[in-house]
C-alpha positions in Angstrom: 110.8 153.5 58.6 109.1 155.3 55.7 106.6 153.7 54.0 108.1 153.8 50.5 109.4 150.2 49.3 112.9 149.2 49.3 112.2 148.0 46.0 114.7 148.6 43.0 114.2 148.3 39.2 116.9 146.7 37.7 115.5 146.2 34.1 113.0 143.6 34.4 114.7 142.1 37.9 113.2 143.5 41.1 115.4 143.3 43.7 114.7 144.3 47.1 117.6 146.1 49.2 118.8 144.2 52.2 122.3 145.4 52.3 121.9 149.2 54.1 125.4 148.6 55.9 127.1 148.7 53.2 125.1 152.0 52.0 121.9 153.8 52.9 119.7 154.7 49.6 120.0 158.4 49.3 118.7 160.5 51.7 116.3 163.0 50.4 117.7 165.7 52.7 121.2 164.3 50.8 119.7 164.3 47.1 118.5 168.0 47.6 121.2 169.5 49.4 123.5 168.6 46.8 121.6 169.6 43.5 120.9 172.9 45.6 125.1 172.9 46.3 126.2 171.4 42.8 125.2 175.0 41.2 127.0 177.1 43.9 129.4 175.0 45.3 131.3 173.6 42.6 134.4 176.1 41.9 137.8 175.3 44.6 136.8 176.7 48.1 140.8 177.6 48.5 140.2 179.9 45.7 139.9 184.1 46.2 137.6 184.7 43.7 133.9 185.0 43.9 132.8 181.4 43.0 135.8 179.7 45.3 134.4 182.0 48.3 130.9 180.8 47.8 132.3 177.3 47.8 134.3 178.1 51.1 130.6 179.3 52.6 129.1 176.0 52.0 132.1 174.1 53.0 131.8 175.8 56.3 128.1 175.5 56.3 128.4 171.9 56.2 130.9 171.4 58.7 128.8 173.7 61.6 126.3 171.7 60.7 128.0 168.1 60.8 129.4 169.3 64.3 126.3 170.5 65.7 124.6 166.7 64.7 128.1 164.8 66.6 128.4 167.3 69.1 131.7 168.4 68.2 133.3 172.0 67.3 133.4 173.0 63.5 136.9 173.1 63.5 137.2 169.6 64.6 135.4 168.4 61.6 137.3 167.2 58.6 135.6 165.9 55.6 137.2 163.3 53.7 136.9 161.4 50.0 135.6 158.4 52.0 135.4 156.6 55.3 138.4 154.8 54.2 140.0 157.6 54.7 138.8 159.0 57.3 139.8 156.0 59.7 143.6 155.7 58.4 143.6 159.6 58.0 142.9 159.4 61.9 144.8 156.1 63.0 148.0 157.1 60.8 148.2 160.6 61.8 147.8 159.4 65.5 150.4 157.8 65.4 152.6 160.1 63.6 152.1 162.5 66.7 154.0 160.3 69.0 157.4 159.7 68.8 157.0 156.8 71.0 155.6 154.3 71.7 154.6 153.2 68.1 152.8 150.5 68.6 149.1 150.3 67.6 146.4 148.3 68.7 143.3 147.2 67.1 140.4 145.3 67.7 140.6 141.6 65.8 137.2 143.1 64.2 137.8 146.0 62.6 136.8 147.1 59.2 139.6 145.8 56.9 140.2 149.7 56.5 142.2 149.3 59.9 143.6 146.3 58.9 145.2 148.1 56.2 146.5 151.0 58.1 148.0 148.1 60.4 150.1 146.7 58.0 151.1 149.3 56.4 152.4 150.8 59.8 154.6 147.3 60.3 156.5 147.8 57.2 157.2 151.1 58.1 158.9 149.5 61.3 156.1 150.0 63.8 154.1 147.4 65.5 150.6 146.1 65.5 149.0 144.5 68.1 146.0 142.4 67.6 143.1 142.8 70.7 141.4 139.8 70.9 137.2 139.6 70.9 135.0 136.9 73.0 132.5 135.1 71.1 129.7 138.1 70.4 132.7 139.7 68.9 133.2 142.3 71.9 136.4 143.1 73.3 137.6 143.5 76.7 137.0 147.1 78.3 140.6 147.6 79.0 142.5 146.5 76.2 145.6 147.5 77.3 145.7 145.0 80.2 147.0 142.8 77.2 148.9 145.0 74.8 151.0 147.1 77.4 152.0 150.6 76.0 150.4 151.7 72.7 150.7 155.1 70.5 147.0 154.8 69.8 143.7 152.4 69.9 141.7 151.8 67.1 138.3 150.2 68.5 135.1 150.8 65.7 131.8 151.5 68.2 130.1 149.1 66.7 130.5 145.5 64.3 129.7 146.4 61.0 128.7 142.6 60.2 127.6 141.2 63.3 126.1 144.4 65.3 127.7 143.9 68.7 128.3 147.1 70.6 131.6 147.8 71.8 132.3 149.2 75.4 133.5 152.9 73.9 133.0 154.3 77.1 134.9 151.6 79.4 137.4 151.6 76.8 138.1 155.1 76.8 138.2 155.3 81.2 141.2 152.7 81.0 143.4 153.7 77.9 145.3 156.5 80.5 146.0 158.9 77.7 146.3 157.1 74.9 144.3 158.3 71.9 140.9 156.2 70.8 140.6 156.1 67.3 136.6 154.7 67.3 135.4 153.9 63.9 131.4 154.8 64.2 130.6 153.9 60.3 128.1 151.4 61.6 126.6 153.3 64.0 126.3 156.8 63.6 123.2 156.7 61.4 121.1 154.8 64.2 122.3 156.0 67.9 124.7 158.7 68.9 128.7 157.3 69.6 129.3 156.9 73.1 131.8 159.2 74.7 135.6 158.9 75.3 137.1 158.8 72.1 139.9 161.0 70.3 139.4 160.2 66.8 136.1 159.9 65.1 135.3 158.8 61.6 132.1 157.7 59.6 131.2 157.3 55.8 128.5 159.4 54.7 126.6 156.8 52.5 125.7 154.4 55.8 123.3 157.2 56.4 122.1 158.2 53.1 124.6 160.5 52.3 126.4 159.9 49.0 129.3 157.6 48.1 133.2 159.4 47.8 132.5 161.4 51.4 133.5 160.5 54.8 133.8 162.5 57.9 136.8 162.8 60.2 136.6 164.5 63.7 140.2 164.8 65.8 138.9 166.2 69.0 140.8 169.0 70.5 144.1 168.0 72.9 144.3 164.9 70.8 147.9 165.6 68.9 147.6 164.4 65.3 150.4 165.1 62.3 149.7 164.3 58.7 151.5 160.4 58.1 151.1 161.5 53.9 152.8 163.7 51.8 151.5 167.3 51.8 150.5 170.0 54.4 150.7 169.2 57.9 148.9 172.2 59.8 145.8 170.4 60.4 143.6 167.6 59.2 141.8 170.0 56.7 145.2 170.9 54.5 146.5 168.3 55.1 143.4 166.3 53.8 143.1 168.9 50.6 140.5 170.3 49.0 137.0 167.5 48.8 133.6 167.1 47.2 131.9 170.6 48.3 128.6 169.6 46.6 129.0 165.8 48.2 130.1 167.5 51.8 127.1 169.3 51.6 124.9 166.3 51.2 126.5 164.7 53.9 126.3 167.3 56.7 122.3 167.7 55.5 121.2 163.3 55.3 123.3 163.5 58.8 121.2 166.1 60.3 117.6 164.6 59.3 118.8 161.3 59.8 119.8 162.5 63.3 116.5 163.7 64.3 114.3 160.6 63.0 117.0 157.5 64.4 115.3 156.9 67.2 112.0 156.3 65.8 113.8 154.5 63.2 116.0 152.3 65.2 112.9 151.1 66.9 111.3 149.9 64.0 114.6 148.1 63.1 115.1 146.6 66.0 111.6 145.1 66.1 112.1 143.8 62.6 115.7 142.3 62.8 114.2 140.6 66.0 110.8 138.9 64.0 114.1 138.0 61.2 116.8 136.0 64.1 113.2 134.3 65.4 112.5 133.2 62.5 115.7 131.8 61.4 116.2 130.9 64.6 112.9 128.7 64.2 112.9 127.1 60.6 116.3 126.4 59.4 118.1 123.6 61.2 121.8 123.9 61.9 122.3 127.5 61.8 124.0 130.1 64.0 123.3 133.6 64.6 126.7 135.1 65.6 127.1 138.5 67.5 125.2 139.7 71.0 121.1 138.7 70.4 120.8 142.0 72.7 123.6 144.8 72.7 123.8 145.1 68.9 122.9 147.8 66.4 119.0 147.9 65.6 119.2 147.0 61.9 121.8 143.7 61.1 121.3 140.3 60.9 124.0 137.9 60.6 123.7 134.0 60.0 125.7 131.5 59.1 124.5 127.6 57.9 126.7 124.4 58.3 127.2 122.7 55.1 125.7 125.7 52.7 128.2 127.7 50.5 128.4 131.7 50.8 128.5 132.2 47.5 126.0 130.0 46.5 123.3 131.2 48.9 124.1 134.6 47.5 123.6 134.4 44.1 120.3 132.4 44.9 119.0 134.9 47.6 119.6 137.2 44.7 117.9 134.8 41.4 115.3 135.2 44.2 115.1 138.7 44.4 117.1 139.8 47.2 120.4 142.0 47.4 121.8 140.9 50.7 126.1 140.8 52.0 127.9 137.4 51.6 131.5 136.6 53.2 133.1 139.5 54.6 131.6 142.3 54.4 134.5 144.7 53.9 135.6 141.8 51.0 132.8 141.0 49.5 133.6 141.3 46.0 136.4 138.0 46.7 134.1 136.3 49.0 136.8 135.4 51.6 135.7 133.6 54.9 134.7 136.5 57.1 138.1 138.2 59.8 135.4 139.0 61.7 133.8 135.5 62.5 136.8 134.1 62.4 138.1 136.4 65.0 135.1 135.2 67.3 135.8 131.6 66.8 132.1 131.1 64.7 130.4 129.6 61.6 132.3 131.7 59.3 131.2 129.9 56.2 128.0 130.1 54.8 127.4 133.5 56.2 125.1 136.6 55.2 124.4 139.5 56.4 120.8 140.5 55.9 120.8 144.8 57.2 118.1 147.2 57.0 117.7 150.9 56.0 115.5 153.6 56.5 112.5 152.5 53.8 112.4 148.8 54.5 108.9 147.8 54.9 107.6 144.6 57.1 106.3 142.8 53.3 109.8 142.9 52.5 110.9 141.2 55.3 107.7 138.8 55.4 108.6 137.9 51.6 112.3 136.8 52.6 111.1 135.0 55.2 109.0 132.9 53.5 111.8 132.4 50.4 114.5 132.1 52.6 114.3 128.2 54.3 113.6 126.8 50.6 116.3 128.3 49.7 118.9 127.0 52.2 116.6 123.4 52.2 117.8 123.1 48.3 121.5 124.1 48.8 121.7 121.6 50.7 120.2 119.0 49.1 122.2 119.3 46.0 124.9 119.1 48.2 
């Protein structure tokens, strides 16, 4: 990771980022592209005239270049208003294609983005069928051993709060047919998606890119129709016209944060590893949930009998530290965590300490040495 600090000025606070799954600090490839695109690309690129053509150019540009970094054709690539989006753009419209079976089939730990789309597809009179995970969090590689027939499979490629790889591949080789809809949000900014899947979709700020843009890639063969009001010719109309400037930063933080993730992930890896060690080490009675090995490079998960989420939180930030508490697609109610719950661990107590690009090793030095006081006087006012 760069050598820059992580370290934000917040009037007279300093807080140091540890909360990069949630959203990657700006890219400078993303902070460039669109000031260089906000000038040119700002008119409607459905437009005729001169300024909605030049906005059609860069729209294009960006999705060439989006599908050159996933390996995909341009004409696959959607871009959305947000990953949200993106992942019930692609599950919905899945299952729209088919007129049966309409059943649908998730992973117990998916973003709550899924979850959504899953209820929303019961009251319409479908069903939803819950796939359930071992204790890293992983399900099994053919799902459909236990839900029968499905319209489509939604399995993300990675845990967004835990960092447990899923079997994509395996997956894929047993489904028969039936569309994977693989939520790579988590992972796309540090290792290339595995293959097998129908439906791809990622949010553009977990790799620097900026807030308000997701990506959505329906592969060719995979039938999709629009489940919303409006066009239905293809995920672009039907999608409607997005953030040209904020498309543009996308496809550009995607592209340089493709060529430097493996260098990056490295570096990661080696310091989520020196974190779990630690915790692992100096705090007594805490769990680290998710698999200690096939995980993403930068998250770090932990949960502490008898200590309160919301109060470790707010004292992890008195302290200086922006870190995830609770679920991390809920974070803002601080419910117990779906996803720990799901694997049948410590789901109170939790946080979710992830990295990004600029995190340094005194950062993570510094939290380390703040961190057991911390949980050792939670405790004892409790």
């Amino acid at each position: 990771m760069g050598s820059a600090p992580s370290v934000f000025y917040i009037g007279e606070v300093t807080e140091t980022y540890f909360d990069g799954a949630t959203a990657q600090p700006p890219h400078p490839a993303a902070k460039d592209a669109y000031a260089a695109a906000l000038s040119e690309g700002w008119a409607g690129p459905g437009r005729l005239y001169t300024l909605g053509r030049r906005s059609r150019m860069l729209l294009e540009a960006a999705r060439q270049s989006a599908a050159s970094s996933l390996g995909v054709a341009p004409d696959e690539v959607t871009f959305t208003s947000s990953g949200t989006q993106a992942v019930q753009a692609g599950v919905l419209g899945v299952i729209a294609a088919r007129s049966e079976p309409d059943a649908f089939a998730y992973s117990a730990v998916e973003h709550s983005s899924v979850l959504h789309a899953a209820r929303w597809h019961e009251r319409r009179g479908g069903a939803a069928v819950e796939i359930p995970v071992d204790r890293f969090g992983r399900v099994d590689a053919d799902p459909l051993v236990e839900t029968g027939e499905a319209a489509a499979v939604a399995v993300q490629s990675a845990n967004h709060e835990v960092g447990t790889r899923q079997p994509i591949a395996a997956i894929a080789a047993g489904l028969g047919g039936v569309p994977l809809v693989c939520d790579a949000a988590a992972s796309l900014p540090w290792e290339p998606v595995p293959e097998g899947w129908s439906v791809l979709a990622a949010s553009a700020r977990k790799w620097g890119g900026l807030a308000g843009c997701g990506i959505l890639v329906v592969r060719k063969g995979t039938r999709w129709r629009n489940p919303f009001p409006g066009e239905d010719s293809s995920p672009q109309e039907a999608i409607g016209e997005v953030d040209v400037p904020a498309a543009v930063a996308a496809a550009a933080s995607l592209r340089a944060v493709a060529a430097e993730r493996e260098e990056l992930a490295k570096r990661a890896r080696e310091l989520t590893e020196r974190i779990r060690e630690h915790i692992a080490a100096t705090i007594p009675e805490v769990e680290l949930p998710g698999d200690p090995a096939d995980r993403l490079p930068h998250i770090v998960t932990f949960s502490c009998l008898g200590v309160d989420g919301e109060v470790l939180l707010t004292e992890l930030n008195r302290a200086g530290f922006a870190v995830s508490s609770g679920s991390a697609c809920a974070s803002t109610r601080l419910r117990p965590s779906h996803v720990l719950q799901a694997m049948g661990v410590l789901s109170h107590g939790n946080v979710r300490v992830s990295l990004h690009r600029e995190t340094t090793e005194a950062e993570v030095d510094r939290f380390l040495e703040v961190l057991p006081g911390v949980v050792e006087g939670i405790r004892r006012l409790s």
